[in-house]
Backbone as CSV, one residue per row, in Angstrom:
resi,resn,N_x,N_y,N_z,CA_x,CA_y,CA_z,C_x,C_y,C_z
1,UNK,0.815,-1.193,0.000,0.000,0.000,0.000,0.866,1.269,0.000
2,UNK,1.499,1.237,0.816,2.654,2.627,0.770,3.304,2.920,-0.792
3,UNK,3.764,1.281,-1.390,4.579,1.760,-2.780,3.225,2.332,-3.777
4,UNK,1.957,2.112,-3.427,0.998,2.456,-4.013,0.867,4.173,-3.818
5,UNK,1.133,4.243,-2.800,0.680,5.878,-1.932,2.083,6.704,-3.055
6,UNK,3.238,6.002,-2.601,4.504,6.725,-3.450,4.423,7.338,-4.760
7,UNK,3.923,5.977,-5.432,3.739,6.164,-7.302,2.777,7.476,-7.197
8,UNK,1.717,7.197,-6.843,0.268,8.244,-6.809,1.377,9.754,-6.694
9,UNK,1.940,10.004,-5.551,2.351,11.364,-5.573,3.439,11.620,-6.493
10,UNK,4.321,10.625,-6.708,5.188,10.824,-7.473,4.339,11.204,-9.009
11,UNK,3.986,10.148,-9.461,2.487,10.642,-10.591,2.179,12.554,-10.418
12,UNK,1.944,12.640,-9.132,0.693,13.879,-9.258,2.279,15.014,-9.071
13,UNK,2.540,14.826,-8.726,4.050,15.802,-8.635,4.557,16.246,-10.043
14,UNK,4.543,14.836,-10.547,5.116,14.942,-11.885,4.304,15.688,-13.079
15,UNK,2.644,16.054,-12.702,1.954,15.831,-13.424,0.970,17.365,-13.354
16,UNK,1.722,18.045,-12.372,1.643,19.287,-11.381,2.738,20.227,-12.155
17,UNK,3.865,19.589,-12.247,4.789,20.136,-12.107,5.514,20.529,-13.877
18,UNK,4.188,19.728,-14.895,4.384,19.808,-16.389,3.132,20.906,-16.784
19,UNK,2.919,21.392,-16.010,1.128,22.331,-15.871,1.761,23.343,-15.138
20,UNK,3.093,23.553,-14.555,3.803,24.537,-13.832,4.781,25.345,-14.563
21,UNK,4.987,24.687,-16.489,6.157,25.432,-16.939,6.029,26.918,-17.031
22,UNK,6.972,27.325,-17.352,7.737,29.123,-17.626,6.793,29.292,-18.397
23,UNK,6.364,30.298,-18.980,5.649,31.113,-20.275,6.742,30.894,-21.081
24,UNK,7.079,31.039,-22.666,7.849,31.205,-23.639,7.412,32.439,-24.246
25,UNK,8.826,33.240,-24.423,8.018,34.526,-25.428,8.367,34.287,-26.639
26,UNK,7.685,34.472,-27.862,8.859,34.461,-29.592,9.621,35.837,-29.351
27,UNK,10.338,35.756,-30.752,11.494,36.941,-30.713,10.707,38.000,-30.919
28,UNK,9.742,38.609,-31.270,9.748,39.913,-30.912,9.119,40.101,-29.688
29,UNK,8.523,39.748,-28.765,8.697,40.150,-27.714,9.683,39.777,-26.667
30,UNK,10.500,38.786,-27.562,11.624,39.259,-26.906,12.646,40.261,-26.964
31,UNK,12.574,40.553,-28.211,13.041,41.531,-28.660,12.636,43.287,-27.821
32,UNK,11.288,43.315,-27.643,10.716,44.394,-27.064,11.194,44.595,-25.709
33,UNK,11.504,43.580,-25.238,12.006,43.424,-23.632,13.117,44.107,-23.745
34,UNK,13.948,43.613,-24.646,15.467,44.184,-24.887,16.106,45.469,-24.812
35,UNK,15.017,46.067,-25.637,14.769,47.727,-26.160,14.192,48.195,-24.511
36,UNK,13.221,47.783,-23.990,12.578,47.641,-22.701,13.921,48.397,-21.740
37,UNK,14.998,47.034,-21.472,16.206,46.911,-20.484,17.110,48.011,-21.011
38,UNK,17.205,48.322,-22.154,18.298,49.124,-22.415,17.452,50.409,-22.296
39,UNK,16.145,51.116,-22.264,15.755,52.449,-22.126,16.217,52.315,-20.586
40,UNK,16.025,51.493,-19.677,16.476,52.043,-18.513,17.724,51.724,-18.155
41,UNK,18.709,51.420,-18.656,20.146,52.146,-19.002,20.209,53.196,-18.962
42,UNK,19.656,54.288,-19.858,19.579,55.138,-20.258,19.007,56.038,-19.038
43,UNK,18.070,55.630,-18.335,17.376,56.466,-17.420,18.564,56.018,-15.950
44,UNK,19.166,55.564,-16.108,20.204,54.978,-14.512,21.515,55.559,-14.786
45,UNK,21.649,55.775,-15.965,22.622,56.887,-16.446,22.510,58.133,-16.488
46,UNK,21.445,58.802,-15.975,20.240,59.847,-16.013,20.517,60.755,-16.932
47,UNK,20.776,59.934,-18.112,20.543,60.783,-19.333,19.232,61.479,-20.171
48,UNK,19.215,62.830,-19.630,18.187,63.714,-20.257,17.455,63.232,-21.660
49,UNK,18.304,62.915,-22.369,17.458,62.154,-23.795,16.837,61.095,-23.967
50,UNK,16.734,60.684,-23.087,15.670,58.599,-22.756,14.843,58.919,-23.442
51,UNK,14.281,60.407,-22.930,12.532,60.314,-23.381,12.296,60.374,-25.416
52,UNK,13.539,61.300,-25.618,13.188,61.153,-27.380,13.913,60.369,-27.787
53,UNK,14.938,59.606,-27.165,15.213,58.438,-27.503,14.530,56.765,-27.648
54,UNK,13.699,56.903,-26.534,12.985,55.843,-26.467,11.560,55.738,-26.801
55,UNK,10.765,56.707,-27.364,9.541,57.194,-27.445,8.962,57.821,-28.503
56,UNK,7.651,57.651,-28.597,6.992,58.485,-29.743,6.839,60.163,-29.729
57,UNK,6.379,60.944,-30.925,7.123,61.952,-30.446,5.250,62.536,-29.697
58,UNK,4.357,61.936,-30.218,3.385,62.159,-28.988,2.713,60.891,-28.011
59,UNK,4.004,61.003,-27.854,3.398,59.808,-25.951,3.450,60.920,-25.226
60,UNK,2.592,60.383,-24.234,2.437,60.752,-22.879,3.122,59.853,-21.855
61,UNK,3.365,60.269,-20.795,4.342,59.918,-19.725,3.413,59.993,-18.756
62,UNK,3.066,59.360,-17.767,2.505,59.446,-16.413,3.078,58.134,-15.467
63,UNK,3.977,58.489,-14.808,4.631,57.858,-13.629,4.496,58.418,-12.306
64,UNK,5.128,57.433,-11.299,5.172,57.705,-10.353,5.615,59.105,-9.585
65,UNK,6.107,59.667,-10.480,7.410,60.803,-10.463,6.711,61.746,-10.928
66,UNK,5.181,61.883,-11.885,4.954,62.918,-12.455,3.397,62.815,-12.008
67,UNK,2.365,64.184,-11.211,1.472,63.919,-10.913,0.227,63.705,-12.236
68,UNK,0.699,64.364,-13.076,-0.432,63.921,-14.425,0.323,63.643,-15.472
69,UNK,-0.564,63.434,-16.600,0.434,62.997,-17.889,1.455,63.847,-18.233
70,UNK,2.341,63.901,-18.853,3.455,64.808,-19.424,3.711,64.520,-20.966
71,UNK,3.695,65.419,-21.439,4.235,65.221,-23.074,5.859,64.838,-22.709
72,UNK,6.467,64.222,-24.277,8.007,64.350,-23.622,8.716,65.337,-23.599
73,UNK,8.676,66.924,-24.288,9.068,67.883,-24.295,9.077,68.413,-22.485
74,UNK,8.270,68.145,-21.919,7.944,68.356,-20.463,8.728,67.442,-19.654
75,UNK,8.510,65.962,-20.218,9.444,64.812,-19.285,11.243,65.749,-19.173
76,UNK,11.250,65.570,-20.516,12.706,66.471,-20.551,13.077,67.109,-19.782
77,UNK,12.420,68.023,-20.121,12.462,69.583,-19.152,12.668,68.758,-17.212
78,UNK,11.904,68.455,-16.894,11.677,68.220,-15.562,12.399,67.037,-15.505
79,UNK,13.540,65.936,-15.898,14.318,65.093,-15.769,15.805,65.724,-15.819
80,UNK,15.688,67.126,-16.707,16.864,67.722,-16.598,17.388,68.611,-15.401
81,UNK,15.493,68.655,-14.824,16.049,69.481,-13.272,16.482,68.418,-12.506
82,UNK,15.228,67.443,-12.310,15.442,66.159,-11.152,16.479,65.150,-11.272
83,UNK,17.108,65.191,-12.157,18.327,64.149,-12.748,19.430,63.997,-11.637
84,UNK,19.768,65.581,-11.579,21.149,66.078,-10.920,21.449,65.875,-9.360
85,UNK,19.494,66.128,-9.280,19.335,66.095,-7.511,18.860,65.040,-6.981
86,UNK,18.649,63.423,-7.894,18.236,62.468,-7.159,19.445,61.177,-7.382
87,UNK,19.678,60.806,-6.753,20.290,59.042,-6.864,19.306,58.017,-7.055
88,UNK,19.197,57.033,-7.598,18.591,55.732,-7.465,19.826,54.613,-6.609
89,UNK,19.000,54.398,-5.730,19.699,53.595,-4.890,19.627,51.933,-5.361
90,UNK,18.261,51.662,-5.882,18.058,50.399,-6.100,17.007,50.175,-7.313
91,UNK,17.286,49.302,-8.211,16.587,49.609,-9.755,15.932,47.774,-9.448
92,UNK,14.990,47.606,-9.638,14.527,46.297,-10.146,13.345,46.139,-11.576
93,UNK,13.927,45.210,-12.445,13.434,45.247,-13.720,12.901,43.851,-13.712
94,UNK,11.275,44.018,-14.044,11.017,42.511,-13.826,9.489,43.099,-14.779
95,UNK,9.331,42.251,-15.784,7.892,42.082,-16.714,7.131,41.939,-16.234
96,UNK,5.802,42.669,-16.292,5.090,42.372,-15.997,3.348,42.256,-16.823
97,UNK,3.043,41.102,-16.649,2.185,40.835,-17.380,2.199,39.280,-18.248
């Protein structure tokens, strides 16, 4: 009875655990991730140009950092003040969705 009890979990473990794989992305979104990791390079380097570097020329911006949307002509402007006077102490980059 026990080698019976064993197989069963070993079974359901095994069978758990093929219903548990990773997501797979194809290449362009992997690709998008890429472009993704390297704009915030760009922003940890606190280089003033991220925003027309990485962006359309009418996106809007609304982050944590900005209380309403911002054109990027504005992100600019106000990354070129806040750039100088903030550090990032700790960056974590993780997908979401």
């Amino acid at each position: 009875m026990k080698k019976i009890n064993f197989y069963m979990a070993f079974l359901a473990l095994l069978f758990v655990g093929s219903m548990a794989q990773a997501q797979t992305w194809d290449k362009d979104q992997s690709e998008v991730w890429q472009m993704i990791l390297a704009s915030y390079v760009d922003i940890d380097n606190k280089d003033v140009n991220w925003s027309e570097k990485w962006s359309t020329k009418d996106a809007l911006v609304w982050g944590n950092a900005y209380p309403m949307p911002r054109n990027i002509a504005s992100v600019k402007r106000w990354d070129a003040y806040q750039f100088p006077l903030s550090e990032n102490m700790v960056s974590e980059y993780s997908p979401v969705g």
